[in-house]
N, C-alpha and C positions, 0 to 999 in steps of 0.2 A: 446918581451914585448907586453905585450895587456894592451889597453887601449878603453873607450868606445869613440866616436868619437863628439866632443861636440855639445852642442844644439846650435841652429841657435843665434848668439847676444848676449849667458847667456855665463857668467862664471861657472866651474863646483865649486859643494857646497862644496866640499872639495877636494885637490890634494896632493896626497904623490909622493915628487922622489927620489927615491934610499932610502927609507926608510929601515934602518932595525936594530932587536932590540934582543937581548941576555941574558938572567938570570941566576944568578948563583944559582946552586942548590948544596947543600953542597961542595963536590970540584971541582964539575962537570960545565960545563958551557954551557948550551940549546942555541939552536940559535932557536927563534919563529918568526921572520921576517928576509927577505935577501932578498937588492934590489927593494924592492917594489914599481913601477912607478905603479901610478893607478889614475883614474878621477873619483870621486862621481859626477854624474850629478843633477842639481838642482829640484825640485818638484819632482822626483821620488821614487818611492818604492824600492831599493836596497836592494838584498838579499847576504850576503854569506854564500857561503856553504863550504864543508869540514869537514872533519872527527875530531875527538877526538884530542888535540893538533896538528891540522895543524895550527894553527895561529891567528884561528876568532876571540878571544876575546882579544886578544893583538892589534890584527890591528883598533877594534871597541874603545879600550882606547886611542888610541893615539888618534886616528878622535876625540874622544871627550877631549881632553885634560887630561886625567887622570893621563897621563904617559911619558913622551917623548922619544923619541926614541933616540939610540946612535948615529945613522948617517945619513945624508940626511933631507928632509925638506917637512915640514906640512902645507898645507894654508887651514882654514877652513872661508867659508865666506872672504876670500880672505884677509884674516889675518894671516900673518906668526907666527904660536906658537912660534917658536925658540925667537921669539924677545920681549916676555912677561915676565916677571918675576914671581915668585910663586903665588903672592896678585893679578895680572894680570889676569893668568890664571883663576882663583877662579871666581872672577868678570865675564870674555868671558862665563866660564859653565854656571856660572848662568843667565847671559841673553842672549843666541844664543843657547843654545844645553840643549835639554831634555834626559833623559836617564829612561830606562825602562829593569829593572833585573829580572831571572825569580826566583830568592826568594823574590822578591816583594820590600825589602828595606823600609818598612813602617814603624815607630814611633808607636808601638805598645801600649802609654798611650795616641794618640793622635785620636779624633773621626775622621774619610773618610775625613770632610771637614777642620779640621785641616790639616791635613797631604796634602792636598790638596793645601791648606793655604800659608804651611810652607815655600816653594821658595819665595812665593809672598812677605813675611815677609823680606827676606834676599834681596828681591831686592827694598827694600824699600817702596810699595807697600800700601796705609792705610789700617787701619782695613776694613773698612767698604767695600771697592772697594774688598777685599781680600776675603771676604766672600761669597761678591753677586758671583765674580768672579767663586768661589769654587764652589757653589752650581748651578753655569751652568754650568761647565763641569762635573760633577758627573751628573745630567740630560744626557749630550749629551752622558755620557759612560752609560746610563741605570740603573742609581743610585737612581735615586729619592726616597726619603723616605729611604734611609739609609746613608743621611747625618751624623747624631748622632751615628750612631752603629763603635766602634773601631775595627780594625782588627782582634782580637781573635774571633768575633763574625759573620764575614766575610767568605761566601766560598773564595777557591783560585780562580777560576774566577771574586770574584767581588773583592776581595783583589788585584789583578791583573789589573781590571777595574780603581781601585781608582789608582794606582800606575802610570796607561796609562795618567790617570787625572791631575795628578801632574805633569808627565812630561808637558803638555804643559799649564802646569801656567802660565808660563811666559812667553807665544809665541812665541818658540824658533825657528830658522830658521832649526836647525839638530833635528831629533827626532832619536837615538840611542838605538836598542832595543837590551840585549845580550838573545839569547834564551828563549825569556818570554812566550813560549808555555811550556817547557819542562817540568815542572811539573805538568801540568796541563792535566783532561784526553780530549779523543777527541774532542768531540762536543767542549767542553769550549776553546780547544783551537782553532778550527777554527772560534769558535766566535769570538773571539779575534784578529786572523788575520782581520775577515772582517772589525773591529771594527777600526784597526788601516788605513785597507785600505780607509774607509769611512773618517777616518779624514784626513787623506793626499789629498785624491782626494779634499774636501769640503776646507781644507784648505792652500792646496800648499806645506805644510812643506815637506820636503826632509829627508826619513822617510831611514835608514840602518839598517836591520835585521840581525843577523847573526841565520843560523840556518837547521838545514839536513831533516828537515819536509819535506815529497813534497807537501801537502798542501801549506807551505809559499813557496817554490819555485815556485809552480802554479801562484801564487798573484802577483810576482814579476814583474816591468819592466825592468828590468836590473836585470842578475845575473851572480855575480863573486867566479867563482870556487878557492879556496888556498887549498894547499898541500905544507908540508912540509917546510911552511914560503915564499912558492911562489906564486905569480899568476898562476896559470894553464891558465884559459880563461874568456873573458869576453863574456857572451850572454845578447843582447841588443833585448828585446821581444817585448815592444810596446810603446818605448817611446812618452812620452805626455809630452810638454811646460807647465811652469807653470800656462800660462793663459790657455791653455786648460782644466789643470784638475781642476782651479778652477770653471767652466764652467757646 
């Protein structure tokens, strides 16, 4: 079993033990997780890697409450999912954990700083603070002046930009990215890597990428290899406390 070795005083941002999690595909039944003891450490950029159905994106739903697994147990922020309810759940995503898809997931009738907006809205947030809100993190993701323009209107990098935006609307302690380079061509997505790198470091947030890039595995401080719904290994590259990298 590999696990990364915790930070000095901090809890890690999220822990699975003996996670694992099975789908049934027509009569057939997949197993995409087995056993999984694992520690997300806090303020860090956490990459996984792994092939085509080894796991990543199953293991990236649970972290984020999407999904719950059939056995073993989830603390995210040192909150056991098992012990939330459905309305529960809903509530924890929307103030503790941002997500970032690489089909973007954006309100295609709603302009960059709507959609930006929109968590802000659901965590009760007023207008006016929703806005101001919006329209600084579209600034810090390199938006300005295309606050108004809706996503049809958007290349995929800056559709991608606003998407990064929204995830941290709401200040989330996890920021969850599933492969959100992967449609994206080179350059745009290593800009994007930096982009995420830049806000973790400036902001602390505890950032899990899943993704076979070696660019994002470059970026990584921590990175954990899945195969076949297991942990393979964990590489611990350069870890930084969260008061260092807000530093």
């Amino acid at each position: 079993m590999n696990k990364t070795p915790p930070p000095q005083g901090r809890p890690p941002i999220a822990r699975l033990h003996g996670v694992s999690k099975r789908y049934r595909m027509g009569h057939a039944e997949v197993r995409a997780l087995h056993e999984v003891h694992l520690d997300v450490q806090p303020g860090e950029f956490t990459v996984i890697a792994g092939p085509s159905g080894s796991g990543k994106s199953t293991l990236l739903h649970l972290l984020g409450a999407l999904d719950r697994p059939d056995r073993g147990q989830i603390e995210v922020a040192q909150q056991n999912l098992a012990g939330l309810s459905k309305n529960a759940l809903a509530e924890f995503r929307a103030h503790r954990i941002g997500f970032v898809f690489q089909s973007f997931n954006l309100l295609p009738v709603l302009t960059a700083w709507e959609n930006v907006a929109y968590p802000m809205q659901l965590g009760n947030v007023p207008p006016a603070q929703r806005r101001e809100r919006a329209m600084k993190l579209l600034a810090a993701v390199g938006l300005e002046g295309k606050e108004a323009h809706k996503p049809g209107e958007l290349s995929g990098g800056q559709r991608q930009r606003v998407a990064i935006a929204r995830a941290l609307a709401n200040e989330p302690e996890l920021l969850i990215a599933d492969e959100p380079t992967a449609n994206l061509d080179r350059k745009t997505g290593v800009d994007i890597i930096d982009l995420l790198r830049q806000t973790q470091r400036r902001t602390g947030t505890s950032v899990v990428f899943s993704s076979h890039d070696p660019a994002v595995l470059d970026a990584a401080d921590t990175r954990i290899f899945i195969v076949d719904g297991e942990i393979e290994r964990v590489e611990q590259l350069n870890h930084r406390s969260t008061d260092e990298v807000r530093s």
